[in-house]
VOMI-964041 format. One record per residue (C-alpha): residue number from 1; residue in one letter; x, y, z. Coordinates in steps of 0.02 Angstrom, whole numbers, m for minus. Layout:
! VOMI-964041
KEBA|n|res|east|north|up
KEBA|NUM|A|X|Y|Z;
...
END
This chain:
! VOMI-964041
KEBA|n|res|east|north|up
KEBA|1|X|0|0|0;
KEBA|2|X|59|153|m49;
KEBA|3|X|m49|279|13;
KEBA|4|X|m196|404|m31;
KEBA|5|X|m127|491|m189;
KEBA|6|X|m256|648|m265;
KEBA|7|X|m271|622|m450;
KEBA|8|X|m296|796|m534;
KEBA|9|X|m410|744|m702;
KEBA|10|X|m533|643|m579;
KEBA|11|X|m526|756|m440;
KEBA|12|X|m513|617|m352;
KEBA|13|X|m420|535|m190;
KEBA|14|X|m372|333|m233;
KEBA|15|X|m292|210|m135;
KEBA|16|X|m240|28|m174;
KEBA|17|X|m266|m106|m41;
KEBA|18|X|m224|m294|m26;
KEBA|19|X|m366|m381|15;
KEBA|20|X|m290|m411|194;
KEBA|21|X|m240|m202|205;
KEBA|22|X|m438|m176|150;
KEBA|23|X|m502|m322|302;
KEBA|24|X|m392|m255|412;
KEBA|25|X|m473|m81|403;
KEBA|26|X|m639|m155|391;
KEBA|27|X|m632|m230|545;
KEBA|28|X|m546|m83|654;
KEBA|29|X|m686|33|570;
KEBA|30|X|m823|m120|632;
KEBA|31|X|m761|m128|804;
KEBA|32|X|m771|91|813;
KEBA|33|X|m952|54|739;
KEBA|34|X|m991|m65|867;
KEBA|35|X|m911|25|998;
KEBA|36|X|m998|157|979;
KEBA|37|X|m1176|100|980;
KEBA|38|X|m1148|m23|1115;
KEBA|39|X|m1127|119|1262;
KEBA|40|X|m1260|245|1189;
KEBA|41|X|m1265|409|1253;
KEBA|42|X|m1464|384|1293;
KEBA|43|X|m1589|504|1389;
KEBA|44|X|m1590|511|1580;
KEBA|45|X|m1750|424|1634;
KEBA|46|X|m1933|487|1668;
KEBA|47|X|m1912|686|1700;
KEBA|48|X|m2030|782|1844;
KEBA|49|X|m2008|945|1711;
KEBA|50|X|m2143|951|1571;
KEBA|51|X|m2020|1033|1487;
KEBA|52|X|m1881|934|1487;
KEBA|53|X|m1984|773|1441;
KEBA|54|X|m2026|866|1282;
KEBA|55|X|m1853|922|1239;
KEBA|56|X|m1799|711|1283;
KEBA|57|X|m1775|673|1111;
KEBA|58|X|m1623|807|1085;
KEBA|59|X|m1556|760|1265;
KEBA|60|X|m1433|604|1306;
KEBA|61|X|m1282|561|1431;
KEBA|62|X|m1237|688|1553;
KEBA|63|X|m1077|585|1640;
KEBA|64|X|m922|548|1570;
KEBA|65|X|m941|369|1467;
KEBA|66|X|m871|214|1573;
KEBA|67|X|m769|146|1416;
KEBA|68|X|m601|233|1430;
KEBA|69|X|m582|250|1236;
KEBA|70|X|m764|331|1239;
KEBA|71|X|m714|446|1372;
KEBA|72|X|m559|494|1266;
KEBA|73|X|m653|518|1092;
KEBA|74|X|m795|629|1188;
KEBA|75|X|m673|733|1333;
KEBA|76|X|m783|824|1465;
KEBA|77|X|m825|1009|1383;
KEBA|78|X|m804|1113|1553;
KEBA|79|X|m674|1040|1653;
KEBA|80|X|m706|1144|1807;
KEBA|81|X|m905|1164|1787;
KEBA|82|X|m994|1018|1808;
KEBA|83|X|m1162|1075|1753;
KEBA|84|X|m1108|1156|1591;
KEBA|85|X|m1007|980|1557;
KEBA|86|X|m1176|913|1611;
KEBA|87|X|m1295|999|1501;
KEBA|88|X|m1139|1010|1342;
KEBA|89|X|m1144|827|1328;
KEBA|90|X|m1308|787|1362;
KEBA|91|X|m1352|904|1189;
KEBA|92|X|m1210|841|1088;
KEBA|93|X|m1124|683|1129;
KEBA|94|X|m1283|564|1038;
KEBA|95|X|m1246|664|867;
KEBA|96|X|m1071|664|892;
KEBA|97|X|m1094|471|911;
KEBA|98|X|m1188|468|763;
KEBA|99|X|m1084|554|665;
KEBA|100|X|m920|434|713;
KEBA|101|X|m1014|310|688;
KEBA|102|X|m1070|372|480;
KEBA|103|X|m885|409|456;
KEBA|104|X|m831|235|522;
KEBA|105|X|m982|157|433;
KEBA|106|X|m933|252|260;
KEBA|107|X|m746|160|270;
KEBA|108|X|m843|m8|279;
KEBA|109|X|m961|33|134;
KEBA|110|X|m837|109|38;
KEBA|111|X|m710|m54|48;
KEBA|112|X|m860|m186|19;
KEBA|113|X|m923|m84|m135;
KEBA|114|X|m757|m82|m214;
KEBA|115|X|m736|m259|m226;
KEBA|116|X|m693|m309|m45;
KEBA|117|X|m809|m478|m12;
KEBA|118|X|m904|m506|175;
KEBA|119|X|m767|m652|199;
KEBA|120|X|m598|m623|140;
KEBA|121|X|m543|m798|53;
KEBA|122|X|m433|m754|m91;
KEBA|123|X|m248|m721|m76;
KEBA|124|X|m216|m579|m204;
KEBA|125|X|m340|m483|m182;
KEBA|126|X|m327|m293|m226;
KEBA|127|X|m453|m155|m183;
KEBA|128|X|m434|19|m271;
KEBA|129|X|m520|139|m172;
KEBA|130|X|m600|322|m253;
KEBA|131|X|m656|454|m152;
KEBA|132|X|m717|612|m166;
KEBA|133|X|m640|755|m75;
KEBA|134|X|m783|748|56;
KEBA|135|X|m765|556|56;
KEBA|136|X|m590|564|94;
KEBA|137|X|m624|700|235;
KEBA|138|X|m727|594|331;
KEBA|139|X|m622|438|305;
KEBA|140|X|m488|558|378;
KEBA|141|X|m574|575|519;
KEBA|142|X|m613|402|544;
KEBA|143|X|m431|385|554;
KEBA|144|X|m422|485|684;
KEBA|145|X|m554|418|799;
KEBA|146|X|m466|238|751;
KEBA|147|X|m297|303|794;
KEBA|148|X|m366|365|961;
KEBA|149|X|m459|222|1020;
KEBA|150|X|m313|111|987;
KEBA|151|X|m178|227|1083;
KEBA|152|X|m300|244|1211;
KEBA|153|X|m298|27|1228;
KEBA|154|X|m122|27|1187;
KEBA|155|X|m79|149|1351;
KEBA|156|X|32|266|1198;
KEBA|157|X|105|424|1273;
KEBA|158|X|194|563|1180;
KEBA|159|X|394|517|1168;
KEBA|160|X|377|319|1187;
KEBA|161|X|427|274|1027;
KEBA|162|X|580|189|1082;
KEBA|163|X|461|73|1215;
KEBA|164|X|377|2|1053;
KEBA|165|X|500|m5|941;
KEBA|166|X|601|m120|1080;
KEBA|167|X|458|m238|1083;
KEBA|168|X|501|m414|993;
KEBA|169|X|401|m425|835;
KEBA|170|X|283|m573|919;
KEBA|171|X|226|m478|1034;
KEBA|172|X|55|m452|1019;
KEBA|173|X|70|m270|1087;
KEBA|174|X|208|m242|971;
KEBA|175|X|91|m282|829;
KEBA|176|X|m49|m195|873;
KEBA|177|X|59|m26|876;
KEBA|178|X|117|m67|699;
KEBA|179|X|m89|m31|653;
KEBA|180|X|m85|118|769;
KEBA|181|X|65|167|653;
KEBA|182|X|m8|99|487;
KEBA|183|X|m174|208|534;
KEBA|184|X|m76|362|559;
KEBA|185|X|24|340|391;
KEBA|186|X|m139|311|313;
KEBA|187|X|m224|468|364;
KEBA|188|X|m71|575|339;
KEBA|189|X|m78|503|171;
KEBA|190|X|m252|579|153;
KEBA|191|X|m209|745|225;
KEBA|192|X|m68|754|82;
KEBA|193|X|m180|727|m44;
KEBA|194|X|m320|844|11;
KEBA|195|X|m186|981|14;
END
């Protein structure tokens, strides 16, 4: 893989994946998907205030998500007010949800209808991937809700390169950075080509 490139005569953003490069980021976009919806930021119960009940529908979470990747992908608006941080996420962390989810949801669509089959079964497989400039935006910032969640598992801090790169190549942790890494390249692949 080589990268998002921008073609000038399509206007485009392409990218070649194997078929394992194209599972791969199927599944880490699945597993944001399904991380997503499985803690949903959902109303408070039954409300004493008329209107309040009425306003439910637009309403959601008002603590800080349990899931420590969820906590870091939606960070607490008003650190030192808790009923701004309160009322904040209780009017925007369901659409923000939603709208991780879409971008997530658009990598998946976008790799199964290029060519990339619900089971991957044959060895040299290649996917070509064409997006539109707002296409490749919000795969971009897929990326970086992907690259998040997995330094957030991973424990990454600034400056420890030299932790993971001392790591023996079987060790699980060791490949699970080299995605991390692989993510990043990919999305500043993107930014190159939207620029």
């Amino acid at each position: 893989m080589s990268g998002f490139e921008h073609h000038r005569k399509s206007d485009r953003v392409i990218a070649t994946f194997t078929g394992f490069e194209a599972d791969l980021l199927r599944s880490l976009a699945s597993q944001m998907v399904e991380l997503l919806r499985n803690e949903r930021a959902v109303p408070p119960g039954p409300t004493a205030d008329p209107f309040e009940a009425l306003m439910s529908e637009f309403s959601g979470a008002t603590t800080i998500p349990e899931d420590p990747v969820l906590a870091r992908l939606f960070p607490t608006a008003y650190v030192d007010d808790d009923e701004s941080a309160a009322d904040f996420r209780r009017f925007t962390e369901g659409s923000l949800r939603d709208g991780k989810a879409a971008a997530a949801g658009l990598i998946i669509d976008t790799l199964e209808d290029a060519g990339l089959p619900p089971e991957l079964s044959e060895d040299g497989l290649v996917i070509d991937v064409e997006l539109t400039r707002s296409e490749a935006e919000t795969w971009m910032r897929a990326f970086t809700d992907i690259r998040l969640a997995l330094a957030t598992r991973l424990g990454v801090e600034a400056g420890d390169e030299d932790y993971w790169h001392s790591l023996p190549d079987d060790d699980p942790r060791a490949q699970a950075h080299d995605i991390y890494e692989w993510v990043g390249y990919l999305q500043e692949s993107v930014v190159e080509a939207l620029t």
